[in-house]
C-alpha positions as CSV (number, residue, x, y, z in Angstrom):
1,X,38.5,-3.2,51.4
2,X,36.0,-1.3,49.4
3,X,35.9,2.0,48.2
4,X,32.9,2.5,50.0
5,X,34.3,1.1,53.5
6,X,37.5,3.3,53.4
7,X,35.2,6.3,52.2
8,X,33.1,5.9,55.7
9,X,36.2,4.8,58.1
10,X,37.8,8.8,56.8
11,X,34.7,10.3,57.7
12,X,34.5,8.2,60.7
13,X,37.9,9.3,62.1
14,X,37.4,12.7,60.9
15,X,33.8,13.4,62.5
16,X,34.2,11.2,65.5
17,X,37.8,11.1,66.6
18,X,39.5,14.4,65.4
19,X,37.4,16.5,67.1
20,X,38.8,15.4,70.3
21,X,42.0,16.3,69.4
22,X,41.9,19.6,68.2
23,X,40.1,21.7,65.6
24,X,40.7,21.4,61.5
25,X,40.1,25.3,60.7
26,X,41.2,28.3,62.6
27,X,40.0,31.5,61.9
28,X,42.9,34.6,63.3
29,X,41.3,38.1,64.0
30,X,44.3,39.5,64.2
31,X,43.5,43.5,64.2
32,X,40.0,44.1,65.8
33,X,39.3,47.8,66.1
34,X,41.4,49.4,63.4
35,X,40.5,49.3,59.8
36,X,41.2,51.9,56.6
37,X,37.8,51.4,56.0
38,X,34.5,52.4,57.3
39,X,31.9,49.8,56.1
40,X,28.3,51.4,56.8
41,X,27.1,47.0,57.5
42,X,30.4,46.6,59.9
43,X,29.7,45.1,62.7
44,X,32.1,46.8,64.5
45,X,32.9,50.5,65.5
46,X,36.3,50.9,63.9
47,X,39.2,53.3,64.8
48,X,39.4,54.4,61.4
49,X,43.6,54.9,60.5
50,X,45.8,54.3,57.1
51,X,48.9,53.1,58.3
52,X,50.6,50.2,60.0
53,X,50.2,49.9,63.8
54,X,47.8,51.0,66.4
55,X,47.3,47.8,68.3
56,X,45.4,48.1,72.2
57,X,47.1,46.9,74.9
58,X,44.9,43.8,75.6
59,X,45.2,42.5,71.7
60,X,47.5,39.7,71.1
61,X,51.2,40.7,69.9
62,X,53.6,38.8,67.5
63,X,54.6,36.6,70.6
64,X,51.1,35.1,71.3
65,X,50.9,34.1,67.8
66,X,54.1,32.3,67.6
67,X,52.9,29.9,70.3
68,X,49.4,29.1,69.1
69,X,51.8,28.0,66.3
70,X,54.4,26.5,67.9
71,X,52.0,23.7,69.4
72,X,49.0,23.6,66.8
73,X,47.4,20.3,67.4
74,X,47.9,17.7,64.1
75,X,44.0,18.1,63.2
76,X,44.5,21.7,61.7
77,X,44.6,21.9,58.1
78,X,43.2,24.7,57.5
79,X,44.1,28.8,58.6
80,X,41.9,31.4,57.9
81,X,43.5,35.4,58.7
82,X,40.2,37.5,58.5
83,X,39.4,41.0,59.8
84,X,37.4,42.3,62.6
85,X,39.5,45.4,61.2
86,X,41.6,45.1,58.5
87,X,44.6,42.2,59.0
88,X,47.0,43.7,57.3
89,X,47.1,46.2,59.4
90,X,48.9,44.0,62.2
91,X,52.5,45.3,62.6
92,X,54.0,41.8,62.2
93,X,51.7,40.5,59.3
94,X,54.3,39.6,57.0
95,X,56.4,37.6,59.9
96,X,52.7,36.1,60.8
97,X,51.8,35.2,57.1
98,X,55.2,33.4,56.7
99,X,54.4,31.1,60.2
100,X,51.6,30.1,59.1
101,X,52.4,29.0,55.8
102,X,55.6,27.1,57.5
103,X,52.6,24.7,59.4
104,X,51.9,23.6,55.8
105,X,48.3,24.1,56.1
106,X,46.0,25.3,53.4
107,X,46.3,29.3,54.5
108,X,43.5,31.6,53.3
109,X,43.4,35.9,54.0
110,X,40.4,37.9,53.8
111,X,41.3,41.6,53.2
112,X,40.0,44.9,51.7
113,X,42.5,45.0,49.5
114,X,43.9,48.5,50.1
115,X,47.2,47.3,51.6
116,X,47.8,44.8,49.7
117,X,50.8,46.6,47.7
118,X,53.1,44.8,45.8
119,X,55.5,44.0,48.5
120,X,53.0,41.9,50.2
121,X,51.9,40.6,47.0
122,X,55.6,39.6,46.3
123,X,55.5,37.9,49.8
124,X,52.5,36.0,49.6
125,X,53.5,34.4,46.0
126,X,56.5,33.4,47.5
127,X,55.2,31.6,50.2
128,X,52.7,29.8,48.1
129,X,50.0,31.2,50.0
130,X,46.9,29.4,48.5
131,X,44.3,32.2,49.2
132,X,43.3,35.8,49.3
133,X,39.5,37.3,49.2
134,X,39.0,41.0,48.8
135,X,36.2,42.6,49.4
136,X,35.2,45.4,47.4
137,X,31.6,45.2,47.6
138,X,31.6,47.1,44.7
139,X,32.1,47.2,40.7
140,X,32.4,50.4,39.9
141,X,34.1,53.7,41.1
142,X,31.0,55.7,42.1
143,X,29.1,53.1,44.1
144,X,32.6,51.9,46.3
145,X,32.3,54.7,49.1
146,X,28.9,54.0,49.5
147,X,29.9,50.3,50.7
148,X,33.1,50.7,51.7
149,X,32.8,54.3,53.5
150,X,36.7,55.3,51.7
151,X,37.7,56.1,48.2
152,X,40.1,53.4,47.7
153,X,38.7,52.0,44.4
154,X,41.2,52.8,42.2
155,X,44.3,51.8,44.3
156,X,42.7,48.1,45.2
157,X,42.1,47.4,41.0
158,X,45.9,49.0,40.9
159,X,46.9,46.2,43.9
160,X,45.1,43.4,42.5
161,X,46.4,43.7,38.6
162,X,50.4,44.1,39.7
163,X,49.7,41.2,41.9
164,X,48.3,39.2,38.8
165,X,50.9,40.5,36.8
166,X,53.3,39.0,39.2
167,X,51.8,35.9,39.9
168,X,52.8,34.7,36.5
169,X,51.5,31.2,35.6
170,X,51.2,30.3,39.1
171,X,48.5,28.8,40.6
172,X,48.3,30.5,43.6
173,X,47.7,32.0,45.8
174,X,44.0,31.9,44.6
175,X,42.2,36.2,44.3
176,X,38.7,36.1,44.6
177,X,36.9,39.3,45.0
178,X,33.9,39.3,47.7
179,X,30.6,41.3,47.9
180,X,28.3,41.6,50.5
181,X,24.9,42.7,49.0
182,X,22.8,45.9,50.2
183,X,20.6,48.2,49.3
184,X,23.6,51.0,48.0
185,X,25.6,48.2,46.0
186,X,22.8,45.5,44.9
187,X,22.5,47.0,40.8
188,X,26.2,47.3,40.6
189,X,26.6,43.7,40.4
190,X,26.5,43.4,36.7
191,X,29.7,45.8,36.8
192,X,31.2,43.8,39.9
193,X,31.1,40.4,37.5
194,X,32.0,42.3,34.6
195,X,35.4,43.9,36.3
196,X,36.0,40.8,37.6
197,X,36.4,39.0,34.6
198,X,38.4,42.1,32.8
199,X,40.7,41.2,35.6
200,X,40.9,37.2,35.3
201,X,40.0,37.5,38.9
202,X,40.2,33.2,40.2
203,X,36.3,33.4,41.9
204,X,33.8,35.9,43.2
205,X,32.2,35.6,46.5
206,X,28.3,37.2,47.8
207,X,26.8,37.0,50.9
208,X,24.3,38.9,52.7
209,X,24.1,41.7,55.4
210,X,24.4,39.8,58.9
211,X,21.1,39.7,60.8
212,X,21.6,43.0,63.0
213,X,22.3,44.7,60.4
214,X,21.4,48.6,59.6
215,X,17.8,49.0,58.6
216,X,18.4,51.0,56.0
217,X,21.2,48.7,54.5
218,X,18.5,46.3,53.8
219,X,16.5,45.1,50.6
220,X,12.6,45.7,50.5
221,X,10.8,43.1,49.1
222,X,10.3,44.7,45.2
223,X,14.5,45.0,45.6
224,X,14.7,41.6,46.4
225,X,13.0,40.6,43.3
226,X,15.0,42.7,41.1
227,X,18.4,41.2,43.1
228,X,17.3,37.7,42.0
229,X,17.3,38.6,38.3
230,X,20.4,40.1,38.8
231,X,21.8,37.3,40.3
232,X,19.9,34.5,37.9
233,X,20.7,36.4,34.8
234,X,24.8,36.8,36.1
235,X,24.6,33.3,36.5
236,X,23.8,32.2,33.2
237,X,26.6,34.6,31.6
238,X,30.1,34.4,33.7
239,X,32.0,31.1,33.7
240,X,33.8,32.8,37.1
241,X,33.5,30.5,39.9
242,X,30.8,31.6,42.1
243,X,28.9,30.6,44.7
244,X,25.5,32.6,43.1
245,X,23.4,29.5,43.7
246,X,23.9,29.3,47.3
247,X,23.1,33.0,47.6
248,X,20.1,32.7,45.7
249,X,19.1,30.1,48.5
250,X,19.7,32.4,51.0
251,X,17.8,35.1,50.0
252,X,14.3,33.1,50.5
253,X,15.3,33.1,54.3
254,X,15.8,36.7,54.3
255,X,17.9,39.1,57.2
256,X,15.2,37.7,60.0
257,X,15.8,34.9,62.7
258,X,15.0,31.4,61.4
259,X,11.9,29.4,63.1
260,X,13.2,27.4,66.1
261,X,11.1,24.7,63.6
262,X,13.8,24.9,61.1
263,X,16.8,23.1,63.8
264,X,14.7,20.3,64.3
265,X,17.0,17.3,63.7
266,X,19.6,19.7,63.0
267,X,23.1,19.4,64.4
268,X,25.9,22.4,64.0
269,X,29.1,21.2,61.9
270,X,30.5,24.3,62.2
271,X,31.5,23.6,66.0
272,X,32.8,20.4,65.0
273,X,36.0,21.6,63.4
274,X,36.1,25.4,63.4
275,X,37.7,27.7,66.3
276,X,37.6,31.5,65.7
277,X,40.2,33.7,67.8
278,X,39.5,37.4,68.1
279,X,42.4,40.3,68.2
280,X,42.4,40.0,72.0
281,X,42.9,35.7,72.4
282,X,39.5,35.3,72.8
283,X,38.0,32.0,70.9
284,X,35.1,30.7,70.1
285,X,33.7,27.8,68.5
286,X,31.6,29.9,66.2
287,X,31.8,33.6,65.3
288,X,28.2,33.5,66.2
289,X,28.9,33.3,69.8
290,X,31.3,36.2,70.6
291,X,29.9,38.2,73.6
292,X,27.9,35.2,75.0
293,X,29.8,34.4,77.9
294,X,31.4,30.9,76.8
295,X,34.8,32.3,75.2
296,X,37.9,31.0,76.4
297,X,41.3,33.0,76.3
298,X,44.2,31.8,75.1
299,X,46.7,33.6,76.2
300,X,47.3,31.6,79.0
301,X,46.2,28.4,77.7
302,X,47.1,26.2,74.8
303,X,44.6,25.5,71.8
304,X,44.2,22.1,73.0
305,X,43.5,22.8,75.9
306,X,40.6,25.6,75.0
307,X,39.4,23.0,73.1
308,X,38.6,20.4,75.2
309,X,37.4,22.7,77.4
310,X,34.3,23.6,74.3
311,X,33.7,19.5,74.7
312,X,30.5,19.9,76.5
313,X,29.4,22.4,74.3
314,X,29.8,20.3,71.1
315,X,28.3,17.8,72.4
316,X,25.0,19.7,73.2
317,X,24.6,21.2,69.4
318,X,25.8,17.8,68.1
319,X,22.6,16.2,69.9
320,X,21.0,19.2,68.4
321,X,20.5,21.0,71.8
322,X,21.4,24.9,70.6
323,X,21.4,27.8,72.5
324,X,19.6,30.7,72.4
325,X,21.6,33.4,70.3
326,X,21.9,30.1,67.7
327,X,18.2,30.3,67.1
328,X,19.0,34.6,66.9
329,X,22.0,34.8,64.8
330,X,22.6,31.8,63.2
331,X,22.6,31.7,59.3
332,X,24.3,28.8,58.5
333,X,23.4,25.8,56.6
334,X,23.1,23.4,59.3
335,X,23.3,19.4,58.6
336,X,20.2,16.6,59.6
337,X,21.6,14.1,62.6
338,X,22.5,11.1,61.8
């Protein structure tokens, strides 16, 4: 059998029969409205705290988590822990951390960095976790409050050099250091790449402001010029893995809805294989469609079974039928039909 056979009977099985079974990337929110932080672009009203705890009565406890684990269908491979608030500020993280990596699935955390002291560190080396993003949205020590609304700067470099230190010559887990660009942080990028490589950071992340973002957050068309020879110039000078191209390409579409013209022959991938679950069980095929009246809960229900139940509505955007707040919010790079 050729190369070329077996290459198109794996995408076959993964694209056409998979997706029946379960979902291949889940994404845990598992702290929604508490953060250390207070990011003027959140999209969410945080209950601003510093230490461990503070979970609502209707988010998900330890418990709930265990059985989303306990029966997670064979097509997951991947586990993304990413904030609404801040993760880490989950009063079980470390026994939730150690679960997960127990399913041996590629596990990846997204955190601000602030609580990510050496004990966690340890933890996470331990485990062969196999990634962690910070964002810092920042590269120097004046312009972090303005994009991060705290004055943590110093403490996060302090986290993320004791956790290299410790990391040895291991491979993972993988640090990357993210930046979402606006108009307070977008000339600090030079520093950003520049502290980045001072600290053998792994890769650096960018992405825009999401498209309801804060007016005033946003670049004006002469800053948008300057960004691009930032970003262009950067580019050309750090050998950091980066993913400055694909922001480049984004910035021609701007922070504005696309043209319905644009999803023509389009179909979205991400609802293929992705499931988000917010802090209180509710999940989503895409984190585009929180609040749009198609979640399904899952404390009740198994992961299979919330996912057969988004069937229908994979099969609409598969065909290429999107709904409405896809033509509003979405700012994904969507794939042609077949």
């Amino acid at each position: 059998m050729g190369l070329g056979i077996k290459t198109k009977i794996i995408k076959t099985i993964k694209e056409e029969i998979y997706p029946h079974f379960g979902p291949e990337i889940i994404r845990i929110n598992p702290i929604g409205y508490a953060c250390t932080n207070a990011c003027p672009m959140c999209w969410r009203v945080m209950n601003k705290i510093s230490k461990k705890g503070g979970l609502k009565k209707e988010e998900m406890q330890w418990k709930n988590y265990k059985k989303i684990l306990k029966s997670l269908p064979f097509t997951v491979s991947t586990i993304e822990v990413v904030g609404g608030g801040e993760p880490l500020l989950f009063p079980k993280i470390e026994s939730l951390l150690k679960k997960i990596k127990e399913k041996k699935v590629f596990a990846s955390l997204i955190t601000n960095g602030v609580l990510l002291t050496p004990k966690i560190s340890k933890l996470l080396i331990k485990i062969k976790w196999d990634s962690i993003r910070i964002s810092i949205n920042a590269g120097s020590k004046t312009v972090y409050p303005l994009a991060n609304g705290s004055y943590y700067f110093d403490r996060i470099i302090d986290n993320v050099e004791k956790m290299i230190a410790m990391r040895k010559n291991s491979s993972v887990p993988k640090i990357g250091l993210h930046y979402v660009i606006q108009k307070p942080n977008f000339k600090d990028i030079e520093n950003f790449i520049k502290l980045s490589e001072k600290l053998k950071i792994d890769f650096i992340n960018f992405d825009n402001l999401i498209y309801d973002s804060p007016e005033e957050l946003k670049l004006n068309k002469k800053e948008t010029t300057q960004l691009e020879k930032i970003l262009k110039k950067s580019l050309k000078e750090t050998d950091i893995e980066n993913n400055i191209p694909e922001t480049l390409k984004k910035l021609k579409q701007g922070n504005i809805k696309r043209k319905k013209s644009y999803f023509k022959n389009k179909y979205c991938q991400i609802v293929q294989s992705n499931i988000d679950i917010s802090s209180e069980g509710n999940s989503v095929p895409c984190c585009m469609a929180y609040g749009e009246g198609i979640s399904k809960n899952l404390k009740e229900k198994s992961l299979t079974e919330v996912w057969k139940e988004f069937s229908p509505f994979r099969k609409k955007l598969k065909q290429g039928e999107f709904e409405k707040f896809c033509y509003e919010k979405c700012n994904y790079r969507l794939k042609d039909k077949n």
